[in-house]
Each structure stands twice: as C-alpha cells, then as structure tokens.
C-alpha positions as CSV (number, residue, x, y, z in Angstrom):
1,X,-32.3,-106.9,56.1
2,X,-33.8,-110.8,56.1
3,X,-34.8,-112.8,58.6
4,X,-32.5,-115.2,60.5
5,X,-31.3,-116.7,63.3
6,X,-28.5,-116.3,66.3
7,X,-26.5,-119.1,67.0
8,X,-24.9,-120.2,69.9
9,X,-21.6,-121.1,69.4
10,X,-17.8,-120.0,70.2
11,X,-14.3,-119.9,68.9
12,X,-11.1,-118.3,67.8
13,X,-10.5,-115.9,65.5
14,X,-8.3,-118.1,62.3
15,X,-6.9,-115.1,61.5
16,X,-6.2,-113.3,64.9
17,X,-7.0,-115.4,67.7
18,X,-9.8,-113.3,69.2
19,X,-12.6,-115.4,71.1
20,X,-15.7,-114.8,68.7
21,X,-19.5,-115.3,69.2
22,X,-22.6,-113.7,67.6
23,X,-23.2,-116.2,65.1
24,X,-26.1,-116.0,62.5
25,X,-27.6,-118.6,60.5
26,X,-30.5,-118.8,57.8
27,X,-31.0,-122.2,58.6
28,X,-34.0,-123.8,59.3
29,X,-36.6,-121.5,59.9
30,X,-35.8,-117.9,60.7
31,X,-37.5,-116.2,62.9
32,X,-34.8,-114.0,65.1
33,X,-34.2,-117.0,68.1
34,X,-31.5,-117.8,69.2
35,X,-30.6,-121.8,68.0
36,X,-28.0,-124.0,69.0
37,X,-25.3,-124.9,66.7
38,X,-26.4,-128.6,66.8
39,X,-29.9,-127.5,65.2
40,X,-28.4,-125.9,62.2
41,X,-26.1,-127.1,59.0
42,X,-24.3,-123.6,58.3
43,X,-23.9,-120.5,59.8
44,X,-21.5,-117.4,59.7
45,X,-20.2,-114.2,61.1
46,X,-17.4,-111.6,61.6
47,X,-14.7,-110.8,63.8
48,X,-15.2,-107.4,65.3
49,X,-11.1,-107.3,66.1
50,X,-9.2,-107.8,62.4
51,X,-12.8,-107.8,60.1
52,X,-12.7,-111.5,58.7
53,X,-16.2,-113.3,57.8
54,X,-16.4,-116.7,58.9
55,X,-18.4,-119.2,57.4
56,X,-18.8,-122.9,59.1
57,X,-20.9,-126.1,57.8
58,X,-20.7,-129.8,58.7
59,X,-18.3,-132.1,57.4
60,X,-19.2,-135.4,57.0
61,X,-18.6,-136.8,60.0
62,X,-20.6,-133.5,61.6
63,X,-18.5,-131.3,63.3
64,X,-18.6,-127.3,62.0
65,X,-15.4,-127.0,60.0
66,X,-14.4,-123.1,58.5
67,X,-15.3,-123.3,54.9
68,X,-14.4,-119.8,54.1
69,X,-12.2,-117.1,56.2
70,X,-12.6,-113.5,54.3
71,X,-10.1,-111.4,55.9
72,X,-9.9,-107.4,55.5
C-alpha cells in the first residue's frame, strides 16, 4: 500500500447516481492528509454502491472533469 492523500470533494455516481466521497490522490506530496480538491491536479476513487473507479483531472479551463469511469 503507498502513500497518498484524501481529498475532499463530492459528487454523483456516472454510472448510478449515488452521492460519492472518499477521494484519494497521489498528488503533490503524500503524506495521509486530507487536501482539498483545489490543491491537487488528479485524483480518483470508487463507488461502494455499483463498483465503478472514477478518475478526475483538470481540463483546461480547471474544473475536475471524469477522465475514466470503470464500471463492474
């Protein structure tokens, strides 16, 4: 298990419309803090209700756009 980072950030499920949180990132410097979203460039996690991994990074303009929904 490495090192990283919680992030705080919430949203929607893409795939089943459950309200997720419990980001992680390994962004920056990891060291098991909790970060705001606005600190890092990337981050990810999973939906504990259908099992898709989420990945988010900024577009160019800076907001957090999905760039990869892995659904079970």
């Amino acid at each position: 298990m490495g090192v990283y980072n919680n992030v705080e950030f919430k949203c929607q499920c893409p795939n089943c419309g459950e309200r997720l949180d419990g980001f992680q990132t390994y962004d920056g410097e990891p060291m098991f803090l909790t970060v705001t979203a606005a600190s890092v460039a990337n981050f990810h996690g999973g939906c504990d209700n259908c099992g898709a991994w989420l990945e988010f990074a900024r577009d160019d303009n800076g907001a957090f756009i999905v760039t990869a929904v892995t659904a079970k």
